[in-house]
N, CA, C and O of each residue as an XYZ file, in Angstrom:
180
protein
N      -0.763    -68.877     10.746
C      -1.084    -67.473     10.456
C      -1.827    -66.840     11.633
O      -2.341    -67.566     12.485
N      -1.903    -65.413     11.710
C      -2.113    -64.822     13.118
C      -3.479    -64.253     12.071
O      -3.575    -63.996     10.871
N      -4.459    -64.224     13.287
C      -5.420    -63.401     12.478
C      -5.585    -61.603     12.831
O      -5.019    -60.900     13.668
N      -6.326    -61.376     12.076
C      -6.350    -59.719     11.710
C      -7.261    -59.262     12.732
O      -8.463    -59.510     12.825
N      -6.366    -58.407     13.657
C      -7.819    -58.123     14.834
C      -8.515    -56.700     14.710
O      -9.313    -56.290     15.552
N      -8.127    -55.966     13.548
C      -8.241    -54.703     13.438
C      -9.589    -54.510     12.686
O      -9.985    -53.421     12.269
N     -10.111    -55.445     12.587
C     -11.311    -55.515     11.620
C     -12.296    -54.066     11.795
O     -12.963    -53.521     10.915
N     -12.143    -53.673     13.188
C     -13.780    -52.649     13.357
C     -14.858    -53.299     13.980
O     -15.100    -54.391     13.467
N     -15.664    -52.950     15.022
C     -16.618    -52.903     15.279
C     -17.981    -51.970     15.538
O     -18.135    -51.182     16.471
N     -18.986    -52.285     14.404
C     -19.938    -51.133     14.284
C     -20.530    -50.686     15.648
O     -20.841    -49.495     15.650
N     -20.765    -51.356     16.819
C     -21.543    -51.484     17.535
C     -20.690    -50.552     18.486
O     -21.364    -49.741     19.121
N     -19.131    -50.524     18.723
C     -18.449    -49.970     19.399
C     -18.330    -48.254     18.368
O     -18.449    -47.176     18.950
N     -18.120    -48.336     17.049
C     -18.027    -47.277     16.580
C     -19.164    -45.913     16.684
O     -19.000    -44.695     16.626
N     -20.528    -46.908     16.890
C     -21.699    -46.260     16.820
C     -21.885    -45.611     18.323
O     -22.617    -44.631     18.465
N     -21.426    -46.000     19.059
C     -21.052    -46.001     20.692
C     -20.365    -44.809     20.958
O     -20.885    -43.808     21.451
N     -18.939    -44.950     20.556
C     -18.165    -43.787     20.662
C     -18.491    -42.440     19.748
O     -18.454    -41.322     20.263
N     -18.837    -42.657     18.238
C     -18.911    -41.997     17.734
C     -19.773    -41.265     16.548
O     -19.501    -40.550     15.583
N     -21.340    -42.001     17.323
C     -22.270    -42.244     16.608
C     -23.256    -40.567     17.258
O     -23.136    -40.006     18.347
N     -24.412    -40.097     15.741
C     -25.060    -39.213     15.698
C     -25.376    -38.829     17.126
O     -24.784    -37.828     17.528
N     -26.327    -39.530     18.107
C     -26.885    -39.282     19.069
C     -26.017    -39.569     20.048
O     -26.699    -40.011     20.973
N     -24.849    -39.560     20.362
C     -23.603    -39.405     21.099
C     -22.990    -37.947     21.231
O     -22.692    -37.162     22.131
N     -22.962    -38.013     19.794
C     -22.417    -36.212     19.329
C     -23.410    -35.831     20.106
O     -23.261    -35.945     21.323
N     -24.668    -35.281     19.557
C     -25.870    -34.559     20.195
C     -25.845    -34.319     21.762
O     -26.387    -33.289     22.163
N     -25.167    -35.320     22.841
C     -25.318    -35.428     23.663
C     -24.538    -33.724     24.569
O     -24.934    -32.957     25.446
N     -23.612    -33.808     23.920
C     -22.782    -33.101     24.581
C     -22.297    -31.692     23.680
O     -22.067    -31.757     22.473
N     -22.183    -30.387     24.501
C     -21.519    -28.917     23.527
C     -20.880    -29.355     22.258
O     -21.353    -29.253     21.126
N     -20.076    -29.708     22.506
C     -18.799    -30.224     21.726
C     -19.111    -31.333     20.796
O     -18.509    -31.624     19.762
N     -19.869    -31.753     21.181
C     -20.337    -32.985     20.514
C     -21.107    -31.716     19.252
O     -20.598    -31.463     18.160
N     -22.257    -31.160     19.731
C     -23.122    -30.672     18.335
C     -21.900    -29.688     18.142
O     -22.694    -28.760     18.293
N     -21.004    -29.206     17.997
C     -20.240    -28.270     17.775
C     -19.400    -29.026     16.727
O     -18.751    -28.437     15.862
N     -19.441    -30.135     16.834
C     -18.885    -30.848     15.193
C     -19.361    -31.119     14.569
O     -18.855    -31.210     13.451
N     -20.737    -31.474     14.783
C     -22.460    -31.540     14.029
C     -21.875    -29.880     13.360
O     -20.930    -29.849     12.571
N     -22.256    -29.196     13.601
C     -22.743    -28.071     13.102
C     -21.200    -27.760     12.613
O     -21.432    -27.087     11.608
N     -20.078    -27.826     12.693
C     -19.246    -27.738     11.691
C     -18.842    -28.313     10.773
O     -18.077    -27.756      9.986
N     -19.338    -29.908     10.570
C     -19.348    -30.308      9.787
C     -20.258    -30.534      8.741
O     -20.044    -31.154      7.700
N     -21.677    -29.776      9.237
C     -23.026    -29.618      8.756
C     -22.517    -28.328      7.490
O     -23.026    -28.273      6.371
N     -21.409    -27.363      7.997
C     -20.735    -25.850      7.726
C     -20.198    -26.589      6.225
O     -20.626    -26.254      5.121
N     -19.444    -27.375      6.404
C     -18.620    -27.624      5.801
C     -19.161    -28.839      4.564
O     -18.445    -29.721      4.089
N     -20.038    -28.682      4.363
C     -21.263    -29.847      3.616
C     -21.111    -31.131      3.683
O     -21.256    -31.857      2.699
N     -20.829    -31.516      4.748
C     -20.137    -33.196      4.482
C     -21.491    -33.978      4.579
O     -22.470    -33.814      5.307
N     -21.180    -34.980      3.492
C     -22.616    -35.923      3.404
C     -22.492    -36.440      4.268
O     -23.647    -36.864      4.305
N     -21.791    -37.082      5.633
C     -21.638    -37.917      6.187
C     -21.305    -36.804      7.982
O     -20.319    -36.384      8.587
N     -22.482    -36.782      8.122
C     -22.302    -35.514      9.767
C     -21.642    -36.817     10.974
O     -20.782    -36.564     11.818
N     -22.055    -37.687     10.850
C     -21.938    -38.467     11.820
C     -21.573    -40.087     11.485
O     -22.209    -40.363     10.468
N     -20.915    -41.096     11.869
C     -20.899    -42.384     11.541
C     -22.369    -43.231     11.586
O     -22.403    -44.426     11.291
């Protein structure tokens, strides 16, 4: 059997696409704040 390599990694997810990543950059708080618009419990991974 082949194993499953798709598992996820938090450490890479939090990296690419974690709160203080967003913050970093325009675009970055510009999905903060539209998704802040849009009430999502979850602004950031």
């Amino acid at each position: 059997m082949t194993k499953r390599t798709l598992g996820g990694t938090s450490r890479k997810r939090k990296r690419v696409s974690g709160f203080r990543v967003r913050m970093r950059t325009h675009t970055g708080r510009r999905v903060i704040r539209t998704r802040r618009k849009r009430g999502r419990s979850r602004l950031a991974v």
